[in-house]
Backbone bond lengths (Angstrom), bond angles and torsions (degrees), N, CA, C in turn:
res aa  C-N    CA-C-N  psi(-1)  N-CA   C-N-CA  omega(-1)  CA-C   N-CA-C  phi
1 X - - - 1.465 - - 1.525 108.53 -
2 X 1.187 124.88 115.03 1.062 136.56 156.61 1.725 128.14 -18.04
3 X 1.200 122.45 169.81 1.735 107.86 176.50 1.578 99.31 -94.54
4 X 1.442 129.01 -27.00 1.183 109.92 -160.68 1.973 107.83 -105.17
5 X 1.899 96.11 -7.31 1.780 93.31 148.77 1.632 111.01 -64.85
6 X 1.231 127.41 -37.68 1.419 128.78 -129.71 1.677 76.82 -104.19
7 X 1.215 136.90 -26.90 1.824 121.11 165.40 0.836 115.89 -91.58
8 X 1.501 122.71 -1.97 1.736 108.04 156.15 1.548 115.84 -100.31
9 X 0.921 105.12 -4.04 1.839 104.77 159.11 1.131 132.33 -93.78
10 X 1.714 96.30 5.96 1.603 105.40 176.02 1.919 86.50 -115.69
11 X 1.029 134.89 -29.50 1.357 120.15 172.08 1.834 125.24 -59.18
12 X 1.543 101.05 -24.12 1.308 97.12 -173.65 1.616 92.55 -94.61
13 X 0.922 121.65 -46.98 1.424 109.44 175.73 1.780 118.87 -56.23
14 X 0.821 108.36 -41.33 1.951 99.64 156.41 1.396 114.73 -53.15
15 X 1.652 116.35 -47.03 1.181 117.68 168.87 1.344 125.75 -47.74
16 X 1.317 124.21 -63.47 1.215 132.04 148.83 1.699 137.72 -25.80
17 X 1.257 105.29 -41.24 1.740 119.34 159.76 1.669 100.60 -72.22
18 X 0.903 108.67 -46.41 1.740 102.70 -164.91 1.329 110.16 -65.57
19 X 1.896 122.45 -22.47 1.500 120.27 -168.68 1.965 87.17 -87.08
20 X 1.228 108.15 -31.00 1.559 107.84 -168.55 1.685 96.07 -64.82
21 X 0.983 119.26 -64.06 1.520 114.02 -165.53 1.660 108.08 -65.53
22 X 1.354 104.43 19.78 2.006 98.31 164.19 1.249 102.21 -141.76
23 X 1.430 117.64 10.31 1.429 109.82 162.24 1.340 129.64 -133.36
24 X 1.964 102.64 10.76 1.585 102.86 -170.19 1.479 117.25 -90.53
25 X 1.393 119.65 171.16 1.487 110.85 -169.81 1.442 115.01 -82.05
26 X 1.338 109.77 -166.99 1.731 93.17 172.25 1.230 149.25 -54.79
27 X 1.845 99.32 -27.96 1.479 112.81 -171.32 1.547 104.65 -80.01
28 X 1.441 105.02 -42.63 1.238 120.64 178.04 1.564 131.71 -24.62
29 X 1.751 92.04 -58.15 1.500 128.94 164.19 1.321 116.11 -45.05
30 X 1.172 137.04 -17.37 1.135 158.99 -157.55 1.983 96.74 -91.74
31 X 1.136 100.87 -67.12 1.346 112.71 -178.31 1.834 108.87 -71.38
32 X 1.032 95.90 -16.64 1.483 83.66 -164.50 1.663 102.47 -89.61
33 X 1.681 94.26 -27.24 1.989 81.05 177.66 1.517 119.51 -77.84
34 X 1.098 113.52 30.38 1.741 125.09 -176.84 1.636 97.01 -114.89
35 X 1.646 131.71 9.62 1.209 130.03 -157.24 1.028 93.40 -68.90
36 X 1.548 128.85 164.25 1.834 117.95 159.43 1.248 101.14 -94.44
37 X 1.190 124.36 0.59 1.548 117.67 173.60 1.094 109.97 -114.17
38 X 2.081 114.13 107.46 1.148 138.91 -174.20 1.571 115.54 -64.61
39 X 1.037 113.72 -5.85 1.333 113.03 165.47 1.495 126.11 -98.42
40 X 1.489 110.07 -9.86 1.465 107.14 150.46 0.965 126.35 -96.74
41 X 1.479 115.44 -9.59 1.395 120.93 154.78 1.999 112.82 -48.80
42 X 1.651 103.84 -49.48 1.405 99.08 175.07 1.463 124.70 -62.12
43 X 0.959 91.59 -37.91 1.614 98.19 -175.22 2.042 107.99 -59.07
44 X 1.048 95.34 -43.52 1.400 99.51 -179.05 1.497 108.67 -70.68
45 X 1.263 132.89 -2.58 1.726 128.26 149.26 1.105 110.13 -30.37
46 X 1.688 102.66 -63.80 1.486 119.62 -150.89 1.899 99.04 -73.88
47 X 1.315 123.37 18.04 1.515 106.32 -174.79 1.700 98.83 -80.34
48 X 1.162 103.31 158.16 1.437 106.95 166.44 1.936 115.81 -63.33
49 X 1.219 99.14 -49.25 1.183 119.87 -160.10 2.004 96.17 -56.99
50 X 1.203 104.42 -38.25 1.407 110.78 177.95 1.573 115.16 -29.82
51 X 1.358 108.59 133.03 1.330 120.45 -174.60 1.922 111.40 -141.83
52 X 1.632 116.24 177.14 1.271 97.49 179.93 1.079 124.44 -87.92
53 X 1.522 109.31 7.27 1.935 105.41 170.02 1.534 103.83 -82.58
54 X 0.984 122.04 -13.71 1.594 114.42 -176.48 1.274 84.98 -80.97
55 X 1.379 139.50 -91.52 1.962 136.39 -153.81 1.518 75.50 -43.40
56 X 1.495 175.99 -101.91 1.401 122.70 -84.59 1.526 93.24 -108.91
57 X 1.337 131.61 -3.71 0.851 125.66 178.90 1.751 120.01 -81.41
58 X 2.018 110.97 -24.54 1.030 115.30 174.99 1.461 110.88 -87.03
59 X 1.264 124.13 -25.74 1.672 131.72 167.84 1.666 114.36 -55.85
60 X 1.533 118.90 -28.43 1.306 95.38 148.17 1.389 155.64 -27.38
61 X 1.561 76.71 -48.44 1.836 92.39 -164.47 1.651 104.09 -67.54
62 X 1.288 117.91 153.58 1.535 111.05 -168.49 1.916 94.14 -117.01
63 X 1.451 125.14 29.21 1.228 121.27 159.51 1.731 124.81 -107.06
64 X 1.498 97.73 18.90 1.329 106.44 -154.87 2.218 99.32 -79.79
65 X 1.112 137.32 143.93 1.419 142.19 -177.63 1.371 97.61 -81.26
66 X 1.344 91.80 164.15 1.643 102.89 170.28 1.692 127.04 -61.88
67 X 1.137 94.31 -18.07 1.590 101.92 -162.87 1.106 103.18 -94.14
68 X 1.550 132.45 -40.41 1.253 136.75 160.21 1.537 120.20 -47.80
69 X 1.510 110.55 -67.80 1.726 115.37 163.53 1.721 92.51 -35.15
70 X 1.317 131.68 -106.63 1.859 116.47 -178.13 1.348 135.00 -14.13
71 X 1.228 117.35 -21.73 1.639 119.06 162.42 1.204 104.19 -97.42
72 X 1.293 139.95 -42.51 1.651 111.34 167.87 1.841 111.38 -69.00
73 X 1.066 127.97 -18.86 1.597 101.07 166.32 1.411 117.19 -99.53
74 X 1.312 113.59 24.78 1.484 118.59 161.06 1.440 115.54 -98.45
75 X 1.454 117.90 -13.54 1.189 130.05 -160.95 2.089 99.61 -84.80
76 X 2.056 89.35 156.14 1.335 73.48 -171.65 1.730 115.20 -73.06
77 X 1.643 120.84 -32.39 1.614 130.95 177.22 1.839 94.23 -22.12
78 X 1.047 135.85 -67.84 1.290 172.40 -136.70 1.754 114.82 -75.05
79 X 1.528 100.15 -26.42 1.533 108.58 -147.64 2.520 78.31 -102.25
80 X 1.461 111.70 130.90 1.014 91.85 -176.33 1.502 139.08 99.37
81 X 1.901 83.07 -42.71 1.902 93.29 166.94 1.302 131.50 -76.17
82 X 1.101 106.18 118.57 2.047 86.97 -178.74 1.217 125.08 -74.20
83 X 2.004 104.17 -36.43 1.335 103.61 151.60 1.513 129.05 -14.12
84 X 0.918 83.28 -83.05 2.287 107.67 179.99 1.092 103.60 -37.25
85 X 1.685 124.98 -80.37 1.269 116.52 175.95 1.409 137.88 -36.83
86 X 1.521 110.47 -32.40 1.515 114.81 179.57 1.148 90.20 -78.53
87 X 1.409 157.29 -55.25 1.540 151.29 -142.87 1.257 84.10 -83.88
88 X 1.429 150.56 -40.24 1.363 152.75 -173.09 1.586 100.40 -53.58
89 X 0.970 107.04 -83.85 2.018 127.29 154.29 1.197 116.24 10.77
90 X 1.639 89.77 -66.67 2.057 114.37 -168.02 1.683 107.43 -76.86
91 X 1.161 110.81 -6.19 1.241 121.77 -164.71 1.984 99.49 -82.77
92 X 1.197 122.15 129.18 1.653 105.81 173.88 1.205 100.87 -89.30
93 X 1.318 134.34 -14.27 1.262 96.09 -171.34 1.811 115.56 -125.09
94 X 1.986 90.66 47.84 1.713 90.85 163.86 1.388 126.67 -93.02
95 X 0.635 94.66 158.98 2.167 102.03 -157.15 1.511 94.47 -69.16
96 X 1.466 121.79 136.77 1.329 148.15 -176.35 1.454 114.18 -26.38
97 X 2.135 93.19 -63.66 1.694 92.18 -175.75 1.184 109.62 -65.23
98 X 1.316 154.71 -20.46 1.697 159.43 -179.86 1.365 95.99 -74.57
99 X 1.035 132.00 -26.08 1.531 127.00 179.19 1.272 123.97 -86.39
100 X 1.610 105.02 -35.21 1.317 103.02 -179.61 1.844 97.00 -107.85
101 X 1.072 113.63 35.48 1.696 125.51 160.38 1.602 114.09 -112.12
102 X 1.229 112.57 -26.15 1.859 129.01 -179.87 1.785 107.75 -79.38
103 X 1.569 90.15 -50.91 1.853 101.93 -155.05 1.449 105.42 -46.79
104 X 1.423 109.38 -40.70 1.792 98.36 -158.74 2.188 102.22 -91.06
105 X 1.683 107.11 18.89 1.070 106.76 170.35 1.404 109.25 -72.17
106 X 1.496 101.69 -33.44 2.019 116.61 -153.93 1.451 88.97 -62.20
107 X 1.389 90.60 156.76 1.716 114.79 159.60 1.504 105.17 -66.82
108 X 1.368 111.84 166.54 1.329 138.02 172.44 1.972 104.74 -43.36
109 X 1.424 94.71 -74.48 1.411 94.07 -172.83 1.341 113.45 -70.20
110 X 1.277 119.55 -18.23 1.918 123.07 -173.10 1.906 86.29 -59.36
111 X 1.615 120.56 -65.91 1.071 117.29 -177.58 1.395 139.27 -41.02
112 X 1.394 100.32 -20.40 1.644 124.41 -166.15 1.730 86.92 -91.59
113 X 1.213 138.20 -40.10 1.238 143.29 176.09 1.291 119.07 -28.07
114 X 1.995 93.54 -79.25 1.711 136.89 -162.40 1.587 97.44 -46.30
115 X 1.517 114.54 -46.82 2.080 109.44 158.81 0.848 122.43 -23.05
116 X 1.671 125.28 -40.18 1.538 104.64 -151.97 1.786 93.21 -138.05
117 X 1.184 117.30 39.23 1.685 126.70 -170.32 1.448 95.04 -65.93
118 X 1.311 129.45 143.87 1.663 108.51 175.82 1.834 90.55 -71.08
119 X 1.495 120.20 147.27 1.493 102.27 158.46 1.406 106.64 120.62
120 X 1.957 102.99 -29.72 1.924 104.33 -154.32 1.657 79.97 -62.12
121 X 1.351 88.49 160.68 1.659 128.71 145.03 1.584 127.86 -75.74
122 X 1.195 113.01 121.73 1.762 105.24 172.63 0.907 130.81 -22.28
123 X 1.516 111.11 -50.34 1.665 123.97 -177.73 1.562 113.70 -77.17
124 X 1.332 118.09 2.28 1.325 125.21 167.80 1.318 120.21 -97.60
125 X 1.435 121.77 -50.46 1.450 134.58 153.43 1.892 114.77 -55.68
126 X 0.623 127.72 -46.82 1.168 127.69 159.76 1.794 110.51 -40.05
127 X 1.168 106.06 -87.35 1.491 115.07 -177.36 1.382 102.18 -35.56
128 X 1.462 122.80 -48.38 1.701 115.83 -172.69 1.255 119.97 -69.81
129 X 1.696 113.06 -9.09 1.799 102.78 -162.34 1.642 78.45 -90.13
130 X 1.700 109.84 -40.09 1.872 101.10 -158.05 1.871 110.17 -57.71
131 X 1.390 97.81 -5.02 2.035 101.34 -174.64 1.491 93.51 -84.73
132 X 1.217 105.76 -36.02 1.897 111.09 -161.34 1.504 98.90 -77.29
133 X 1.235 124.00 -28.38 1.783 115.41 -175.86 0.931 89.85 -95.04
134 X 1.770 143.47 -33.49 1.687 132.71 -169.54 1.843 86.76 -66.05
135 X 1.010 130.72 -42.21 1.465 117.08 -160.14 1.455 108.75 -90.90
136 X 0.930 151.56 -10.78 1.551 162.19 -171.30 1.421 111.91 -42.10
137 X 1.882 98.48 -60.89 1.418 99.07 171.50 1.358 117.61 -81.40
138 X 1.174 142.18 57.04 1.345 161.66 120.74 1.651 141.48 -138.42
139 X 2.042 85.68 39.05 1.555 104.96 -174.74 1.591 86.38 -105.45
140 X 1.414 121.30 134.59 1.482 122.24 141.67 1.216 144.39 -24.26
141 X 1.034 143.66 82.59 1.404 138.32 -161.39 1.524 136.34 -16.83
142 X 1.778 99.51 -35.27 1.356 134.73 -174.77 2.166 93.25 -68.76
143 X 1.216 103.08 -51.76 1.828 115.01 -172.93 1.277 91.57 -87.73
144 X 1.320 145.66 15.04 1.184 119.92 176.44 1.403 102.73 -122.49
145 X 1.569 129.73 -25.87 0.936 146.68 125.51 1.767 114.35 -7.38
146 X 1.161 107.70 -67.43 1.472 121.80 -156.18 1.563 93.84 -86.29
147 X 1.601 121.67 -45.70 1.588 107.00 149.25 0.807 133.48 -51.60
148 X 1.693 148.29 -70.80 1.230 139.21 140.24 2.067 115.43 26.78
149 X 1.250 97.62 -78.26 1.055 93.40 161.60 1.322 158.93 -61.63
150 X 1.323 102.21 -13.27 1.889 120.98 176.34 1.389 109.79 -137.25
151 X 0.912 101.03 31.83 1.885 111.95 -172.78 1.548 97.79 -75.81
152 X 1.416 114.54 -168.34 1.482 127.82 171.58 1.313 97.16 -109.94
153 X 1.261 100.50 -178.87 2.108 108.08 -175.15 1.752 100.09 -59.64
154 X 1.337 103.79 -59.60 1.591 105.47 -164.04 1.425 104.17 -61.29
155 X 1.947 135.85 -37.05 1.151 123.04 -154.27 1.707 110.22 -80.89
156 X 1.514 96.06 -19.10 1.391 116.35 -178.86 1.463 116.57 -77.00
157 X 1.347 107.84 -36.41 1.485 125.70 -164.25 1.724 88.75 -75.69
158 X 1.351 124.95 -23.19 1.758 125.64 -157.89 1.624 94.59 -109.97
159 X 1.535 115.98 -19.19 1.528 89.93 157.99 1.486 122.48 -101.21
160 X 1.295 131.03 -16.21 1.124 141.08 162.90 2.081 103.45 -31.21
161 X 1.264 91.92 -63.72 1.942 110.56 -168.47 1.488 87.00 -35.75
162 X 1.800 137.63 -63.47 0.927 154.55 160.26 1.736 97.78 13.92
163 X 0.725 104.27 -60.61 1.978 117.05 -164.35 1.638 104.31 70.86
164 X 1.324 122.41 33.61 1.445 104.52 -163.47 1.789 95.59 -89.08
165 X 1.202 120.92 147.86 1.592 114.32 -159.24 1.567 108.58 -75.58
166 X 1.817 106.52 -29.55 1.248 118.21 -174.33 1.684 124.05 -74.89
167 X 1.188 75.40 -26.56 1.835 99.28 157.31 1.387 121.95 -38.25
168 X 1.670 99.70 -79.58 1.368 129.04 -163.59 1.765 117.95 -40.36
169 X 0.686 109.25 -31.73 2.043 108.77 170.57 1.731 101.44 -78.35
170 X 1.294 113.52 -54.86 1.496 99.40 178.84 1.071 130.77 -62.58
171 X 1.586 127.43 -6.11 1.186 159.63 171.07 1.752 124.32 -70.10
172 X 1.545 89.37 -53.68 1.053 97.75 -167.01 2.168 112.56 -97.37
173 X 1.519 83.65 -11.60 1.597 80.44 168.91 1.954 119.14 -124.77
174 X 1.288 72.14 39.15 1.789 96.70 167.15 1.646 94.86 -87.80
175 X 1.590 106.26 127.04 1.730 103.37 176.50 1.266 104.55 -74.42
176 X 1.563 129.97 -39.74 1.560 99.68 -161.71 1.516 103.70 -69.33
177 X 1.852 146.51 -3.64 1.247 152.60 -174.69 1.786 99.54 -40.52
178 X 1.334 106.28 95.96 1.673 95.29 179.19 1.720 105.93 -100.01
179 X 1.220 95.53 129.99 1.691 107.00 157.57 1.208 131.70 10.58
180 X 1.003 126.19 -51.92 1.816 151.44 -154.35 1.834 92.20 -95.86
181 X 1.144 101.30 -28.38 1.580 99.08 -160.75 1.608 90.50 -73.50
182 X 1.704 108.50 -58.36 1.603 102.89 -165.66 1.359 106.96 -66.79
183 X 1.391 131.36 -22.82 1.127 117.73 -171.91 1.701 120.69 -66.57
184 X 1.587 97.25 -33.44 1.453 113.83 177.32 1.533 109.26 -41.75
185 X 1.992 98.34 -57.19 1.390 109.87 -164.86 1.625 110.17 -89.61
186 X 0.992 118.79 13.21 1.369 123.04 156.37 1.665 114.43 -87.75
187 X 1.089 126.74 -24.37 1.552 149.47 150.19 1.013 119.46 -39.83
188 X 1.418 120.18 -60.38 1.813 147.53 -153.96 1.599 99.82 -91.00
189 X 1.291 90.89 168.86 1.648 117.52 -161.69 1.820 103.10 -50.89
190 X 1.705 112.62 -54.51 1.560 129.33 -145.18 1.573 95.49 -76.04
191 X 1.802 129.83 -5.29 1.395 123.20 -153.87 1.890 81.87 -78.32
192 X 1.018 109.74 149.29 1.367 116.12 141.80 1.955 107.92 -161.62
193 X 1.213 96.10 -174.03 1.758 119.03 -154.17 1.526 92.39 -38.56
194 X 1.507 106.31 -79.75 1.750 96.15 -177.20 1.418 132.53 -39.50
195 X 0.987 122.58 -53.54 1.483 128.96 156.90 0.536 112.17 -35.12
196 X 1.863 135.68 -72.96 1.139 130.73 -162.82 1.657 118.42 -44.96
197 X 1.791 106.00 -41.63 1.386 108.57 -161.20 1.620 101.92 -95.12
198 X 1.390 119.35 1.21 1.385 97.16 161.43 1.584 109.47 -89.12
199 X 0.968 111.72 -13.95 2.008 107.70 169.90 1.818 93.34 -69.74
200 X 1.079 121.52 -66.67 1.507 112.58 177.78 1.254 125.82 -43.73
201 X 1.302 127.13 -23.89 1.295 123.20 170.52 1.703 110.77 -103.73
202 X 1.129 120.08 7.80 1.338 112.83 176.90 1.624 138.97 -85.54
203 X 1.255 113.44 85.97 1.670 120.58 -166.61 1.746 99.64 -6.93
204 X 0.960 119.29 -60.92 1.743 113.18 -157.74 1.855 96.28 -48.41
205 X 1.757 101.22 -47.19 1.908 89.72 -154.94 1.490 114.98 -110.90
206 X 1.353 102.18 0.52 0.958 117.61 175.40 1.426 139.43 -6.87
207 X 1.283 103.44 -78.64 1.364 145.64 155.00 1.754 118.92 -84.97
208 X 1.068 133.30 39.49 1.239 135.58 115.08 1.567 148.09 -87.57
209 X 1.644 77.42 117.22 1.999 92.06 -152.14 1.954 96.15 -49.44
210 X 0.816 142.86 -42.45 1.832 129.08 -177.57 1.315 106.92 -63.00
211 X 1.744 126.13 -28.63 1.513 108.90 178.66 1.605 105.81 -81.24
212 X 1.507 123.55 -27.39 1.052 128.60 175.81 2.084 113.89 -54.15
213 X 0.660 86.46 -50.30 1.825 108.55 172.97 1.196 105.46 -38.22
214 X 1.452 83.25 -76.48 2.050 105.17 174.74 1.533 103.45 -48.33
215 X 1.051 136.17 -84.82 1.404 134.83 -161.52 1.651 94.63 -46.18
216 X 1.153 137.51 -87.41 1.627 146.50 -159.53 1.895 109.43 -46.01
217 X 1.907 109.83 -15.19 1.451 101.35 146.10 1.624 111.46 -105.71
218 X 0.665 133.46 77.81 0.936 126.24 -156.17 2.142 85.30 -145.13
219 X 1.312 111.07 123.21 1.770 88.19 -175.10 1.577 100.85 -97.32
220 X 1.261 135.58 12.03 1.399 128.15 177.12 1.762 107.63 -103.56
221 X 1.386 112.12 9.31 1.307 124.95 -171.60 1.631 106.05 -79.50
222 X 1.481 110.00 105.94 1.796 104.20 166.86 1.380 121.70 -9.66
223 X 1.288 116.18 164.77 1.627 110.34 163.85 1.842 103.71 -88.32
224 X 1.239 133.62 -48.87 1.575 157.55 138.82 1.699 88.03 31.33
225 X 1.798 107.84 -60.76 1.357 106.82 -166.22 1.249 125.15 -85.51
226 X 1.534 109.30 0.86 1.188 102.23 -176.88 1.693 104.38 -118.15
227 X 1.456 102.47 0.52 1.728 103.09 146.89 0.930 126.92 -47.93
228 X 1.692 98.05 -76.60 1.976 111.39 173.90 1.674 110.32 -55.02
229 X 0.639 125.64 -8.95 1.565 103.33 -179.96 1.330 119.72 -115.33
230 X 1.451 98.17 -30.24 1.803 94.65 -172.35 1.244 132.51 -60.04
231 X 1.726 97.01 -17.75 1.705 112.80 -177.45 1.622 105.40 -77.75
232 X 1.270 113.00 -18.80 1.563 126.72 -177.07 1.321 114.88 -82.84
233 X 1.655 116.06 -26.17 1.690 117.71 162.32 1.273 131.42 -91.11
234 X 1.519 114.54 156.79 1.293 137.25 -154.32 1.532 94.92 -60.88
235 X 1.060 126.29 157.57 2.033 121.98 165.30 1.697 86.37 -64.90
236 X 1.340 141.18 -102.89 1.297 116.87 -136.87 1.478 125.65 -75.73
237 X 1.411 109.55 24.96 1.676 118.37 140.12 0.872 128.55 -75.80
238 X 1.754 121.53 -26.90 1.227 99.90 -176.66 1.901 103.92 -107.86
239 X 1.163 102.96 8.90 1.943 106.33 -174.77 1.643 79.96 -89.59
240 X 1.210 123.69 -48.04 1.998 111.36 162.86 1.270 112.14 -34.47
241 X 1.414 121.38 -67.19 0.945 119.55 -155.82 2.070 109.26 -63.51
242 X 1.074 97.51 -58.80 1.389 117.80 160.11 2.254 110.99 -12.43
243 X 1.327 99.15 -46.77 1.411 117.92 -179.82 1.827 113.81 -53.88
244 X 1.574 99.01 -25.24 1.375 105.04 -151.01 1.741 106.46 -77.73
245 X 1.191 115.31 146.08 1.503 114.99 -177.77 1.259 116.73 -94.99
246 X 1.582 122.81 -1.48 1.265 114.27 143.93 1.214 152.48 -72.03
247 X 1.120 103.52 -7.01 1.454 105.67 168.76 1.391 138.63 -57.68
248 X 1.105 125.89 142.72 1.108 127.42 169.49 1.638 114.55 -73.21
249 X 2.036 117.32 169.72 1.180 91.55 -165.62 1.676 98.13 -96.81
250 X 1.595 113.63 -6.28 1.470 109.19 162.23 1.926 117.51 -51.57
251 X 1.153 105.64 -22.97 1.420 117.20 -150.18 1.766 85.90 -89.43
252 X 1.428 106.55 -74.80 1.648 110.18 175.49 1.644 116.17 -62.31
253 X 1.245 130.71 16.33 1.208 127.82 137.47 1.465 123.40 -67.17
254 X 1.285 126.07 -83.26 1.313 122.79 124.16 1.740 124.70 38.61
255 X 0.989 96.75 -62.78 1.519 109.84 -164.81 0.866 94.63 -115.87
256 X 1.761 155.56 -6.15 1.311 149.53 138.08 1.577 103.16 -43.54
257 X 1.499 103.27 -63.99 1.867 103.37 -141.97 1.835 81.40 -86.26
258 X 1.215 132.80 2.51 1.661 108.54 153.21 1.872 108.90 -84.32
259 X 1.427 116.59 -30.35 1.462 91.28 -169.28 1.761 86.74 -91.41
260 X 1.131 145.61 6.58 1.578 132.68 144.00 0.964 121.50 -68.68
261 X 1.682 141.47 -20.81 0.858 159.05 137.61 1.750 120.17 -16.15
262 X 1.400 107.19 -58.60 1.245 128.57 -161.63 1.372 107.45 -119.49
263 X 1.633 115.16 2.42 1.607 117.11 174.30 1.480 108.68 62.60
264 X 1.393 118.50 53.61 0.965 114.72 148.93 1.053 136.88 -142.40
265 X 1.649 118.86 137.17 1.400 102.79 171.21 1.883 151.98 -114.85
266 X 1.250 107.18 -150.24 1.656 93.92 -168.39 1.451 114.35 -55.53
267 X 1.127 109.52 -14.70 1.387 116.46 -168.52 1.428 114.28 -82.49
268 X 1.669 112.35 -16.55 1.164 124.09 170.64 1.697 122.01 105.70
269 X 1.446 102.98 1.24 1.490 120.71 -156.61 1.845 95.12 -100.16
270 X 1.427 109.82 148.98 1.226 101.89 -177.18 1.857 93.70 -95.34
C-alpha cells in the first residue's frame, strides 16, 4: 500500500471515530473517551448523550492538554459538580488560574489529599497547603487534630506554631514533622512549659541534641529539665549554655550549682 492509500485510510477512519463520538450512546461514550486522538475526544463533549460519569472518567487520563481540561470545566455537566472539579484538581496538567478558582471549593480533607497525589505539581501542592493554614483558624479542633496528623511538613509545621497542648502529640508524631519546624516553635511566642515538656519527653525528639538546646534556652522551660540533662552535658556546653540571656534566674541557678558541682568555672577552667 502506498503512503498516500495508507493516509486516506487513516483519514476515513478518524473520520469515522469523529461521527461515533457525536453520535454514540452512553455506554459507548465510555470507550470513546480513552481515544488517543484528543480531538475525538473533543468532539465527543459535544454528544448529547454526554453525562458526568463520562468527564470523570476522561479526567483520569493524565495525557489530557490544557485546552481540553478548559472545555470540560467550561462545560455545563461540570458547572456545580464537585465530582468534576476534584478530578479537574487531580488532573496535572490543568492550567493554574482553574486551579486556583476550584481549590478553595474542596473540603478540608480533599485539600489535605491534593499534597500527596502521586504526580501533583508544586504549584498544586503549594496552593493547597496555603488554603489549609488560611483555614486552620476556623478548623475544629477535633479536624485539626486529625490534620495534624496527616498533614504535609508545612501544614503541620503551621499547626504545631499554634502551641495548642491538645495538638502537640498529633503534631509531633506526624512523620513528615521536620526538625527545623519545632525548633522554630520552641523559639516563638506560643512555646510554653507544657508543651515544651511534652516535646521533651517525646520518644521521637527527645534526644535531639538542637531541640535539646532549644528547649534548655528556652525561659518558660521547667527547672525538671535541666536536672535530667545537665548531668548528661559536656562542661563547655553547659558554660555555653550558661552565656545565654534567656534565662531565667531560676534557670541560671541551676546551671551554677551543676558547673559548682563539677568545679567549674565561667571561664571554662576546671
Amino acid at each position: 500500500m502506498d503512503s498516500r492509500s495508507e493516509s486516506a485510510r487513516i483519514s476515513r477512519d478518524l473520520a469515522q471515530r469523529l461521527q461515533r463520538a457525536l453520535t454514540a450512546g452512553c455506554e459507548e461514550l465510555f470507550g470513546i473517551m480513552q481515544d488517543p486522538a484528543l480531538e475525538v475526544v473533543r468532539t465527543a463533549l459535544k454528544n448529547r448523550a454526554l453525562e458526568e460519569s463520562h468527564l470523570l472518567a476522561l479526567l483520569k487520563r493524565r495525557d489530557l492538554s490544557e485546552d481540553l481540561l478548559q472545555a470540560v470545566y467550561r462545560m455545563e455537566q461540570a458547572k456545580g459538580s464537585h465530582k468534576v472539579h476534584l478530578a479537574l484538581i487531580k488532573n496535572p496538567h490543568l492550567p493554574a488560574p482553574i486551579l486556583q478558582t476550584l481549590l478553595p471549593l474542596l473540603h478540608l480533607f480533599e485539600l489535605a489529599d491534593i499534597c500527596f497525589l502521586p504526580g501533583v505539581v508544586p504549584d498544586q501542592k503549594l496552593a493547597a497547603e496555603r488554603l489549609l493554614i488560611q483555614r486552620l483558624s476556623t478548623t475544629p479542633l477535633g479536624n485539626k487534630i486529625t490534620l495534624a496528623r496527616r498533614a504535609s511538613s508545612a501544614v503541620v509545621a503551621a499547626i504545631l506554631k499554634e502551641g495548642h497542648v491538645a495538638l502537640m502529640e498529633a503534631c509531633l508524631g506526624n512523620p513528615r514533622l521536620q526538625e527545623m519546624a519545632i525548633a522554630q516553635f520552641l523559639r516563638g511566642p506560643t512555646a510554653n512549659a507544657e508543651t515544651i515538656s511534652i516535646i521533651a519527653r517525646h520518644p521521637r525528639w527527645k534526644a535531639r541534641q538542637a531541640l535539646r538546646d532549644a528547649i534548655l534556652k528556652n525561659p518558660q522551660t521547667p527547672g525538671v529539665w535541666f536536672t535530667l540533662w545537665l548531668p548528661g552535658m559536656r562542661g563547655p556546653e553547659i558554660l555555653q549554655l550558661s552565656a545565654s540571656r534567656r534565662l531565667t534566674p531560676s534557670q541560671k541557678k541551676l546551671i551554677k550549682e551543676e558547673l559548682r558541682r563539677r568545679g567549674l568555672r565561667h571561664s571554662g577552667r576546671t
